[in-house]
C-alpha positions as CSV (number, residue, x, y, z in Angstrom):
1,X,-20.5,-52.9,-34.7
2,X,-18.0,-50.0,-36.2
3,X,-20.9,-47.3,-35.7
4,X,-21.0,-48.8,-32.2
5,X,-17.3,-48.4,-31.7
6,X,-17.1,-45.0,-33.3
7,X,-20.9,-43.9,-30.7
8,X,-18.9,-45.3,-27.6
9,X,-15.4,-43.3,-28.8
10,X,-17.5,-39.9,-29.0
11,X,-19.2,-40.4,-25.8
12,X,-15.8,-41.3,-23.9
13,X,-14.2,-38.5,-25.7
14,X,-16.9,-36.0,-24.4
15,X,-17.2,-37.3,-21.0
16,X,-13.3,-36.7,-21.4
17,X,-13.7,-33.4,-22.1
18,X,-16.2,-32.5,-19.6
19,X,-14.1,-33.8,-16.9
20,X,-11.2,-31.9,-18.1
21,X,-12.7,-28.6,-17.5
22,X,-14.9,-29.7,-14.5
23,X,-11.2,-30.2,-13.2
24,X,-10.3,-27.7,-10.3
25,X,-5.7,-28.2,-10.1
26,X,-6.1,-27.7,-6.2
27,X,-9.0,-29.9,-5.4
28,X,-7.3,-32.7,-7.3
29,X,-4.1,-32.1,-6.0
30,X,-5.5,-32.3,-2.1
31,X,-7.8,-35.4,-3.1
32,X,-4.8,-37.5,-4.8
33,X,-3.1,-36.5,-1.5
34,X,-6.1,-37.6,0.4
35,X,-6.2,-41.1,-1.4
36,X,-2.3,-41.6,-0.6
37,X,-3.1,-40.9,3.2
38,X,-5.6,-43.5,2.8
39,X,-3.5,-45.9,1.0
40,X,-1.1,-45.6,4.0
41,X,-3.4,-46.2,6.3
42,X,-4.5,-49.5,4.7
43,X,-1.0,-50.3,4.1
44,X,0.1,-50.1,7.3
45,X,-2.9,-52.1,8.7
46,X,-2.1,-54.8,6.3
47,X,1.6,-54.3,7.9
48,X,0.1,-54.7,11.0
49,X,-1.8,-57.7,10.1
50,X,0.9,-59.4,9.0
51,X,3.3,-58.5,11.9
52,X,0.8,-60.3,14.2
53,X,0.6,-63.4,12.0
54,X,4.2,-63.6,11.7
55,X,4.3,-63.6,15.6
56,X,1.9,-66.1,15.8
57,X,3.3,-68.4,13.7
58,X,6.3,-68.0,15.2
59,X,5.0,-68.5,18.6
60,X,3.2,-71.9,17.2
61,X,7.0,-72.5,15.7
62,X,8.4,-72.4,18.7
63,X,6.1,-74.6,21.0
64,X,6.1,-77.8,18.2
65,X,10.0,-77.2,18.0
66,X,10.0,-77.7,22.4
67,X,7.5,-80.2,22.4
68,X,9.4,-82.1,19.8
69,X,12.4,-81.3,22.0
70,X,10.8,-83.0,24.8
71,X,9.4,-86.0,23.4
72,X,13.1,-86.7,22.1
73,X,14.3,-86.3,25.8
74,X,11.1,-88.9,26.7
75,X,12.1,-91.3,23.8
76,X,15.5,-91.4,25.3
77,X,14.3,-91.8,28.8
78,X,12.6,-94.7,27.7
79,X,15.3,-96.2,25.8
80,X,17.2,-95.8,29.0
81,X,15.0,-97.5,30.7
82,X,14.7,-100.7,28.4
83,X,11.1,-99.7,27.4
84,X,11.6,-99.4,23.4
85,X,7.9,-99.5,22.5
86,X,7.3,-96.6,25.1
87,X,10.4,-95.0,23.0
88,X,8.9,-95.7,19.7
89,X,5.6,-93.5,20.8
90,X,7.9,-91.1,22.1
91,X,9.3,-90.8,18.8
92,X,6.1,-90.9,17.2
93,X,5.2,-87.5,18.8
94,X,8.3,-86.3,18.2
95,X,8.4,-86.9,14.4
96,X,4.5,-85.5,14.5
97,X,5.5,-81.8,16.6
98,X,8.6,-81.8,14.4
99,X,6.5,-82.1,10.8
100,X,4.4,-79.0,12.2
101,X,7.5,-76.9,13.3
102,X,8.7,-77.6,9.5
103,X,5.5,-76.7,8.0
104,X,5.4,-73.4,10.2
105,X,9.3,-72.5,9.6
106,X,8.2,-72.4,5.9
107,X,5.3,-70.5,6.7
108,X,7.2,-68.2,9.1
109,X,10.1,-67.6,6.8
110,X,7.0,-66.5,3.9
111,X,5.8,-64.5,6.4
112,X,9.4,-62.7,7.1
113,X,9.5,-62.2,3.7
114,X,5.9,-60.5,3.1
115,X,6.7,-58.8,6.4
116,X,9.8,-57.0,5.1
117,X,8.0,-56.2,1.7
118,X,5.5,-54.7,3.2
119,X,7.6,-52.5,5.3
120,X,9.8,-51.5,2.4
121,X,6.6,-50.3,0.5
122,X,5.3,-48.2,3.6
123,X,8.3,-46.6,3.8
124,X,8.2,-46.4,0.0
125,X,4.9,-44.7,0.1
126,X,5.6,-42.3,3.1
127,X,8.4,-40.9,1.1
128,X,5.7,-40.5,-2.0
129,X,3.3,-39.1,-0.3
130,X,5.7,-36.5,1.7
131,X,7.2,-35.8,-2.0
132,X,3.4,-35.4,-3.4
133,X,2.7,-32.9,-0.6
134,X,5.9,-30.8,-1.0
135,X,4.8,-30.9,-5.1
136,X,1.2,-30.7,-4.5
137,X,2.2,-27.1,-2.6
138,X,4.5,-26.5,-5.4
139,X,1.7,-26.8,-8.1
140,X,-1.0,-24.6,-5.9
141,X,1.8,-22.0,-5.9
142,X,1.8,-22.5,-9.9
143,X,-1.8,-22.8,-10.1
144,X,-2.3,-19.8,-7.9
145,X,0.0,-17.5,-9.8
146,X,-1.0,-18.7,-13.1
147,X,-4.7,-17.6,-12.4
148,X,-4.2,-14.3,-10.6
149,X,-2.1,-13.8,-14.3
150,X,-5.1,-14.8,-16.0
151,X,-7.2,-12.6,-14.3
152,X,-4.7,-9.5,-14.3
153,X,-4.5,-10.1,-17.9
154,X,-8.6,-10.5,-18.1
155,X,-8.5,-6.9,-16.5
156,X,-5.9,-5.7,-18.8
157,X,-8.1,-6.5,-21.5
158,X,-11.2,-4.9,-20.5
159,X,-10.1,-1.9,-19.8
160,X,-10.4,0.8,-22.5
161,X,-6.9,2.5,-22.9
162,X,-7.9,4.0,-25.9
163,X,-10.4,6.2,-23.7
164,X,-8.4,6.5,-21.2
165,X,-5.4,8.3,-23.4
166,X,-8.1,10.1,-25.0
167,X,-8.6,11.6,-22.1
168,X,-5.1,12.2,-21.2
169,X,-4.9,13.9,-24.5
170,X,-7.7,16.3,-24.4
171,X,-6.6,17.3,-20.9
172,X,-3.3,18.0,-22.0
173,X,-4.6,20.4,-25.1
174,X,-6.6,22.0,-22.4
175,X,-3.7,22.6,-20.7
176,X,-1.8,23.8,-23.4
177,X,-5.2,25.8,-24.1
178,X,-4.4,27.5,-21.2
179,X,-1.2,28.4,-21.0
180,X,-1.5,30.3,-24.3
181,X,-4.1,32.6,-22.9
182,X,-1.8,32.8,-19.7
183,X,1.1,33.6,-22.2
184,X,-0.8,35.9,-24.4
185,X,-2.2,38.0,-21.4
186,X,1.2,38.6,-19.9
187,X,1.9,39.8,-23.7
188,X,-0.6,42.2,-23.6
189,X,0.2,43.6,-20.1
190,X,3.7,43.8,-21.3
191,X,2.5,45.5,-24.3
192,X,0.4,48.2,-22.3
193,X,2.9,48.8,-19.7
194,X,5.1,49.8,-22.8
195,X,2.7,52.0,-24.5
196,X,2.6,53.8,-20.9
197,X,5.9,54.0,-20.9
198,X,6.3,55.3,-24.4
199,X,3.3,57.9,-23.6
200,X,5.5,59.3,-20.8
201,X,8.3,59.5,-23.0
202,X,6.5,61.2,-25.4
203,X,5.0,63.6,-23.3
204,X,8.4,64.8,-21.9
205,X,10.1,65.1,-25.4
206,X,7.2,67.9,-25.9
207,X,7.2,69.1,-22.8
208,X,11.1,69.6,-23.5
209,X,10.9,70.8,-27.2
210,X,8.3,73.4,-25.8
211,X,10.6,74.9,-23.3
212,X,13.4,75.1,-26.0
213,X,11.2,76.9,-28.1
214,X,10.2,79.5,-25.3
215,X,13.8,79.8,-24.5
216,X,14.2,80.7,-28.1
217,X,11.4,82.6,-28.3
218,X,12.7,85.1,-25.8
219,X,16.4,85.4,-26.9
220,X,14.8,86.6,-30.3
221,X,13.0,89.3,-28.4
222,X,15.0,92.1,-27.8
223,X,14.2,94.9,-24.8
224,X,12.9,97.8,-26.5
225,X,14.1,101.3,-25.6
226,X,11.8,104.6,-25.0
227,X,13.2,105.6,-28.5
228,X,13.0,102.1,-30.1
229,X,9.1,102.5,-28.9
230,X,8.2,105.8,-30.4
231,X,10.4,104.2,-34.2
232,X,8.3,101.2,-33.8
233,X,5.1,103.2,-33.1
234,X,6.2,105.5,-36.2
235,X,6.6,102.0,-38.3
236,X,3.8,100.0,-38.4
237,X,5.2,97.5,-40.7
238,X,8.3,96.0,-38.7
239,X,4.9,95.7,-35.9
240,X,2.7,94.1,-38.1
241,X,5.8,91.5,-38.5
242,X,6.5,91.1,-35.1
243,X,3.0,90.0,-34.4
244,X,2.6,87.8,-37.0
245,X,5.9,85.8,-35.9
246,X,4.1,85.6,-32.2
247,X,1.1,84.3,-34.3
248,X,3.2,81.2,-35.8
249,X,4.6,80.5,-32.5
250,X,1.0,80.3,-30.8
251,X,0.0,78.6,-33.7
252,X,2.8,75.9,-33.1
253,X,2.3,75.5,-29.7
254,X,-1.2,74.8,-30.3
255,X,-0.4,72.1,-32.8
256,X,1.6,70.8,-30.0
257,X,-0.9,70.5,-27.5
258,X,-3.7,69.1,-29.9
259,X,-0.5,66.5,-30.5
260,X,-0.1,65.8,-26.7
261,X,-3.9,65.1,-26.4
262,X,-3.8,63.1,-29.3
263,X,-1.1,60.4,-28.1
């Protein structure tokens, strides 16, 4: 019997289980609201029921209570008359309608009561069942927002950040990639633009220096006379000097040149 007990526990406790997942928040919600509209219904056709029994009863009520009425207004007709045994069956029917209108007061005032009950728990259960409605939207609300949570989270999850801000990284190295080489090549124009510069500069610092040394060159030179020609003629040496020192100069200004090409 325990093995039973424990078999019948596992199985209810599975069949639990199964329902509990099987179970959709919103379609329960709207069917527990469903069953309260039907409640209602059957509530209030029970109210109904009993509303017309109550009138019927109190309709049978009040004929016995006139017909008992009446044969007390016979009974003393015939008492007025001097016809007492006609008065004792008047009675008779009296006593008789007025037994029934006792039994149905008691009835009728049962009646009032279940009547009233009933009333008080159909008002009871519209107020439930407006109260389930306004919670059962509540709870879809809930419901609603705690799975699109679920499922942002879900999505959260399966996305691959890590790939994702790999990316972003790579891209930004290539980036930085280039904006080096951007960088480096406005270096090197820079660089070249200077050179050309520093060519030009060059060039005219010879260019000057040569003219200085011309100028020199000729304020050295002085203008020779008919008689200075004939003693320079007559002295071959101070010649001989004055060409080589024309030979340097040439020989300077070549350097200078071969310089120039150079830069």
């Amino acid at each position: 019997m325990g093995l039973l007990d424990r078999l019948g526990r596992v199985v209810k406790a599975n069949l639990n289980d199964m329902v509990s997942k099987a179970e959709d928040p919103e379609k329960v919600l709207e069917q527990a609201v469903q069953d309260m509209g039907e409640n209602l219904v059957q509530l209030r056709q029970s109210v109904a029921r009993a509303i017309a029994a109550q009138k019927k009863t109190e309709q049978q009520y009040n004929k016995n209570q006139i017909e008992a009425s009446n044969w007390q207004k016979r009974a003393e007709l015939a008492i007025g008359k001097g016809d007492e045994g006609l008065a004792r069956e008047a009675l008779v029917r009296k006593k008789s309608f007025a037994d029934t209108a006792a039994t149905l007061k008691a009835q009728l005032d049962q009646q009032n009561q279940q009547v009233n009950t009933l009333k008080e728990n159909l008002i009871a259960l519209e107020s439930k069942i407006q109260e389930a409605k306004t919670k059962k939207d509540m709870l879809k609300a809930r419901a609603n927002a705690a799975k699109a949570n679920a499922q942002l989270q879900n999505t959260m999850n399966n996305i691959d950040t890590s790939s994702a801000m790999g990316a972003f990284e790579r891209m930004e190295d290539k980036i930085m990639e280039l904006e080096a080489q951007s960088e480096s090549i406005n270096v090197i124009g820079s660089s070249n633009l200077e050179q050309q510069f520093a060519a030009l500069e060059a060039s005219s610092s010879v260019d000057d220096e040569l003219a200085m040394l011309k100028a020199a060159a000729q304020q050295n030179t002085p203008a020779l006379t008919g008689t200075e020609t004939e003693d320079i003629s007559d002295t071959p040496t101070d010649s001989a000097t004055s060409d080589e020192d024309f030979a340097a100069v040439d020989a300077e200004l070549e350097a200078l040149k071969s310089q120039m090409k150079n830069i």
